[in-house]
N, C-alpha and C positions, 0 to 999 in steps of 0.2 A: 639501622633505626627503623623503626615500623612504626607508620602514621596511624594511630587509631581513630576511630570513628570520631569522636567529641572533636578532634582537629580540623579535619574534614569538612564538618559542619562548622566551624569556627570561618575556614577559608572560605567557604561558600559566603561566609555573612560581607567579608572581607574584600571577596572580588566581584562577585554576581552584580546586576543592575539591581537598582528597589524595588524592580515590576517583577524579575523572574521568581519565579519556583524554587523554593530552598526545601533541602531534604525534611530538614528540621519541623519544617511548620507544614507537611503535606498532614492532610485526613485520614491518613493510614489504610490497617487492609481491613478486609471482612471480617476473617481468622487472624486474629491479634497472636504475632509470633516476635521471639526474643531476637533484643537487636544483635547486628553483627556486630565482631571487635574490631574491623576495619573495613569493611563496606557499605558504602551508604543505599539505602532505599530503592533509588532508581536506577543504582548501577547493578543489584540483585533483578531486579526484574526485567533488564535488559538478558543480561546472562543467562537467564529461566526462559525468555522466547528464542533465543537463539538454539538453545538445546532441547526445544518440544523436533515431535515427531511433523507438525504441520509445517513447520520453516523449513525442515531438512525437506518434503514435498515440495518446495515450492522450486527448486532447481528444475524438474519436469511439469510445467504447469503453464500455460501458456500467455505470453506477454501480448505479444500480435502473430507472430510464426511459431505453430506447430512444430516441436523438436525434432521434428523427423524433415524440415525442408533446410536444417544444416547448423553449426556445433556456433557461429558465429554471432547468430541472433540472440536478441535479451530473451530473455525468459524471467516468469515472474522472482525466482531468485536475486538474478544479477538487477533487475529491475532497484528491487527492493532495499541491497546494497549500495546500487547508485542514490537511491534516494536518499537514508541516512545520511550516505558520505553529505552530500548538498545542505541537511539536519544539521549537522555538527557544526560546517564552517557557517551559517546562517546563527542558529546558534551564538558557536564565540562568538562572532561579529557585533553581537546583540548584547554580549553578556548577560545569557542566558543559561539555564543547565542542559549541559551537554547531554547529561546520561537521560535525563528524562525526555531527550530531544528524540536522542536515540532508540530510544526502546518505544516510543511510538512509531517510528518510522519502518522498526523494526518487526512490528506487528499489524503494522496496517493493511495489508493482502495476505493474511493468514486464511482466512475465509474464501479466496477464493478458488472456485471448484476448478475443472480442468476445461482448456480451450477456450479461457479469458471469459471477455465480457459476452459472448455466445453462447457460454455453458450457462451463467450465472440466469442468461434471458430465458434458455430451456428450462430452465428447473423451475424458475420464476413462473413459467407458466405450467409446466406439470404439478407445482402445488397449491394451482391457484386458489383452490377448494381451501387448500391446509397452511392459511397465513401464510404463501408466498413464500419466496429466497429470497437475501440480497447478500451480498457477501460481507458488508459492514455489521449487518448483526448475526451473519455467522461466525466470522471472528470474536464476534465479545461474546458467542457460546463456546469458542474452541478455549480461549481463554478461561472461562469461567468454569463448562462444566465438562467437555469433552476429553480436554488434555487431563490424563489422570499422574501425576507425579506423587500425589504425598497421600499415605495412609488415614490421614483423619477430616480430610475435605475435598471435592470436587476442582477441579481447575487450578490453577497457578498461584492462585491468593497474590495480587498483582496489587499496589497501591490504586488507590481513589485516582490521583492523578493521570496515570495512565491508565487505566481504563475511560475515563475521562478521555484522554485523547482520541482513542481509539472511537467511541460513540460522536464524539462532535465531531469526527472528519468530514472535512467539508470540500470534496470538490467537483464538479462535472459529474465525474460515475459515481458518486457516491449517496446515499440515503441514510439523514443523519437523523435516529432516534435518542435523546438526549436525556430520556424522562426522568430516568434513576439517576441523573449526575445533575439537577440544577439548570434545565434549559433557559433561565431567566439569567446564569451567567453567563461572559464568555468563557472559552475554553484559554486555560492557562496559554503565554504566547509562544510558550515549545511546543505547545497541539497547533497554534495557527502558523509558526513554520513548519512544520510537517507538512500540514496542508500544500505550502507552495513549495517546499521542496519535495512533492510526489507531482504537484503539475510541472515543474521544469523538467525530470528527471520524465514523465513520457513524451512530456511534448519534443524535447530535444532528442531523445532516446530513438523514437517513432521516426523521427525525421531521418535521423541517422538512418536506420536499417531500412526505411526507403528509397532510401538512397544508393546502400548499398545492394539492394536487393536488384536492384534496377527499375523497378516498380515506379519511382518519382523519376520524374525529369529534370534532372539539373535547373534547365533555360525556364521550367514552371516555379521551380524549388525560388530559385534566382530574383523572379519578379517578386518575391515576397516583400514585405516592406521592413521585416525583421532580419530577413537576407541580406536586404542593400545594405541595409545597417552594419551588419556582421560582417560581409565579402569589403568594403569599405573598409572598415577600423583593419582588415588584414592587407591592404593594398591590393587585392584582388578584383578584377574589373568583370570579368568574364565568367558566362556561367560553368563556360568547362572544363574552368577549373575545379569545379565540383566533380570531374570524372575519376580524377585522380586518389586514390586513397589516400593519401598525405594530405593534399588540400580537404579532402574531406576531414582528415582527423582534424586538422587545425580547424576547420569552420565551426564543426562541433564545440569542441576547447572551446572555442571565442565565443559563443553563442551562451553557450552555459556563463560560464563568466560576466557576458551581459545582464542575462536572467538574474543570476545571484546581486551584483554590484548595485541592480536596479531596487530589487527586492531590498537591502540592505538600506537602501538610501530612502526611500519612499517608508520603508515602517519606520525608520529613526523622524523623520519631517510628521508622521501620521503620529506617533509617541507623545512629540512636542506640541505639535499644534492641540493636541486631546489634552494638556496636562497631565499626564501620567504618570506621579512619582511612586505608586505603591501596588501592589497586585489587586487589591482593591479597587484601587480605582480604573484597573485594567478590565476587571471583571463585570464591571458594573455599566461600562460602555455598552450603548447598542449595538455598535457591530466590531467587527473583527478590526485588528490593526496592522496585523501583517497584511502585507499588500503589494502592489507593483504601482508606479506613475500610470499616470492617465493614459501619458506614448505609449507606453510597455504591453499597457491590459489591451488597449484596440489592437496590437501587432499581433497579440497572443491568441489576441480571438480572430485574427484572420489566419492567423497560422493552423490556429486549430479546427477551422471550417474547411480549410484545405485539407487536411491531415484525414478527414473525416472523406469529403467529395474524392482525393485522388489516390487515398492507402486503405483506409478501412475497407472503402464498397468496392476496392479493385478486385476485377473478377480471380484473380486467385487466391486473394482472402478469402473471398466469400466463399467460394467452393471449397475450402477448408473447413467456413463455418459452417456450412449446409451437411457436409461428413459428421462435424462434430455434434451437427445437433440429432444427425438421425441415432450416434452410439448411443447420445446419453436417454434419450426416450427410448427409443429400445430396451437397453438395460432396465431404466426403469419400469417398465409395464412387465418385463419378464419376473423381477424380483418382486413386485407386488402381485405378480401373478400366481409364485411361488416362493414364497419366504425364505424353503427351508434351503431357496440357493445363499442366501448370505451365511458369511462367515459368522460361526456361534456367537463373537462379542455382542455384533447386532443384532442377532437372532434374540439375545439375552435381553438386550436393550426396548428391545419390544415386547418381549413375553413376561416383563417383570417389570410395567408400566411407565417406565422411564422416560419411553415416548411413545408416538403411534408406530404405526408400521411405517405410514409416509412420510414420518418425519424420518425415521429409521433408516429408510432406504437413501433418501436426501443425504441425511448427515453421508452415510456411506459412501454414495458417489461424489459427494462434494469433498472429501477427503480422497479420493483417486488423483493421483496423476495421469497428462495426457498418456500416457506411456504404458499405466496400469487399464485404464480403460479400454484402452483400444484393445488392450489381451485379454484383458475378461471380455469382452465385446468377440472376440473368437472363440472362447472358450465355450461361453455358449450360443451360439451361434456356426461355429463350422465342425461337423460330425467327426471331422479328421483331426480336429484340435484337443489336446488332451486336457480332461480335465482338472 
């Protein structure tokens, strides 16, 4: 038996909440193209970023540790898969659409360049002249016009909805330009769990590989107030038990599980208390409605003021990011110095107005992995290095 599309959409009307996102009733694409005989809308556009060239980069791309200090650490890939996965069960939880959950989650650090939030700061500042970097609206350029898949349009031709998502993301690191999508609405509420399943998925993620790095202190990790919390609900008393890899896996497990439960319960009370029987009325609220309890957000923001004071500025990050920032300036000033070292596509993309040169060079290095950089960063740069 093969479920055709018309069914699909039927189930959706059948099981989804009043507030979600139904295939049926999205704004469609740019490029109006014929529907599938069994897949709906967001589950094609999920499928479409999974098989661009910028998601497969994003295995070497840096989360917080440079690929080269070992195989164990997230990196923006596994990053990005943890985050969905937290999208999905948020999501059902919510009765919500999965697939449009998904393919936001699944797009949302598309745009970013190599060696994390340090590259995106260098570039940010070598274009300062030329409208700046950020990686949130690199990605709805890699989306749109960069990733070339189909002969008669630019970019992926992605539903309203998600791109939508991908422009309202909204969290800490992010800079949200909403102008072409309606910033007087909110974002569908599969774009505002994204949102919070990308801040559980590093804040928990970060914690972890500081942990395991050795970088965090247990007995500091410990004092936290989202820790007592967490080493508590496990019967664990003592910080070192956090030395153990086992106690660590479980603390993580529990911690996440917290996040999600908290998350879960505080949008469904935020749902009710707003009246919220229709996407309409979801839309038209002033502010977002996924959210965590009152307890939850002051734990998160102590957790993530620590995360910031004892993992990000710990001197062996930094002196990764101080590396990182000297390859990509470097490179940079070398290819605007001389053009004709870029590869022809860009070379193209500049000589047949498409863009500047600086934006040219930009797109090009922001689409490097850490991995590719650092060899082009030899290539030209050490005489003995072939080119």
């Amino acid at each position: 038996m093969i479920v055709a599309r018309h069914q699909l959409e039927e189930r959706e009307w059948m099981t989804l909440a009043p507030y979600a996102m139904h295939n049926s009733a999205g704004r469609g694409r740019r490029y109006p193209e014929e529907a599938h005989p069994y897949r709906l809308d967001y589950q094609r556009d999920r499928d479409r970023i999974v098989h661009t060239t910028a998601f497969r980069r994003l295995e070497y791309k840096t989360q917080v540790f440079v690929y080269s200090e070992g195989d164990h650490y997230r990196n923006r890939l596994t990053h990005t898969i943890e985050v969905a996965q937290i999208g999905r069960t948020l999501a059902r939880s919510l009765g919500c659409n999965e697939d449009l959950t998904e393919a936001i989650c699944l797009a949302h650090d598309l745009g970013h360049p190599p060696f994390g939030h340090i590259g995106e700061g260098t570039l940010n500042h070598l274009m300062s002249e030329y409208d700046g970097f950020d990686h949130q609206r690199q990605t709805y350029r890699i989306l749109t016009e960069l990733e070339h898949r189909y002969p008669d349009h630019p970019g992926l031709n992605l539903t309203y909805e998600v791109l939508e998502g991908v422009v309202k993301h909204d969290t800490d690191y992010d800079v949200v330009d909403a102008r072409a999508y309606h910033p007087e609405e909110r974002g569908t509420l599969e774009c505002q769990l994204s949102n919070l399943a990308d801040e559980i998925a590093y804040n928990t993620s970060d914690l972890d590989d500081g942990l395991r790095s050795g970088i965090l202190e247990p007995a500091e990790v410990a004092d936290l107030a989202i820790a007592r919390r967490t080493l508590a609900s496990l019967g664990l008393t003592s910080a070192e038990n956090l030395r153990s890899d086992m106690a660590r896996y479980r603390f993580i497990h529990r911690l996440v599980a917290i996040e999600v439960s908290d998350a879960i319960q505080a949008t469904t009370t935020c749902l009710e208390q707003a009246g919220v029987e229709s996407l309409q009325d979801l839309r038209s609220l002033p502010q977002n409605v996924a959210t965590y309890s009152v307890e939850l957000a002051a734990e998160n923001h102590e957790l993530k003021r620590f995360l910031f004071e004892h993992f990000y500025r710990h001197f062996r990050v930094v002196r990764m990011a101080v590396k990182a920032q000297r390859v990509l300036s470097n490179l940079f000033r070398a290819y605007i110095d001389e053009p004709r070292q870029l590869p022809k596509e860009a070379q193209r993309r500049t000589a047949d107005g498409a863009t500047g040169l600086h934006r040219s060079v930009c797109d090009y290095l922001a689409g490097m992995t850490d991995r590719y950089a650092i060899q082009e960063y030899r290539r030209l740069f050490d005489m003995e290095e072939r080119a």
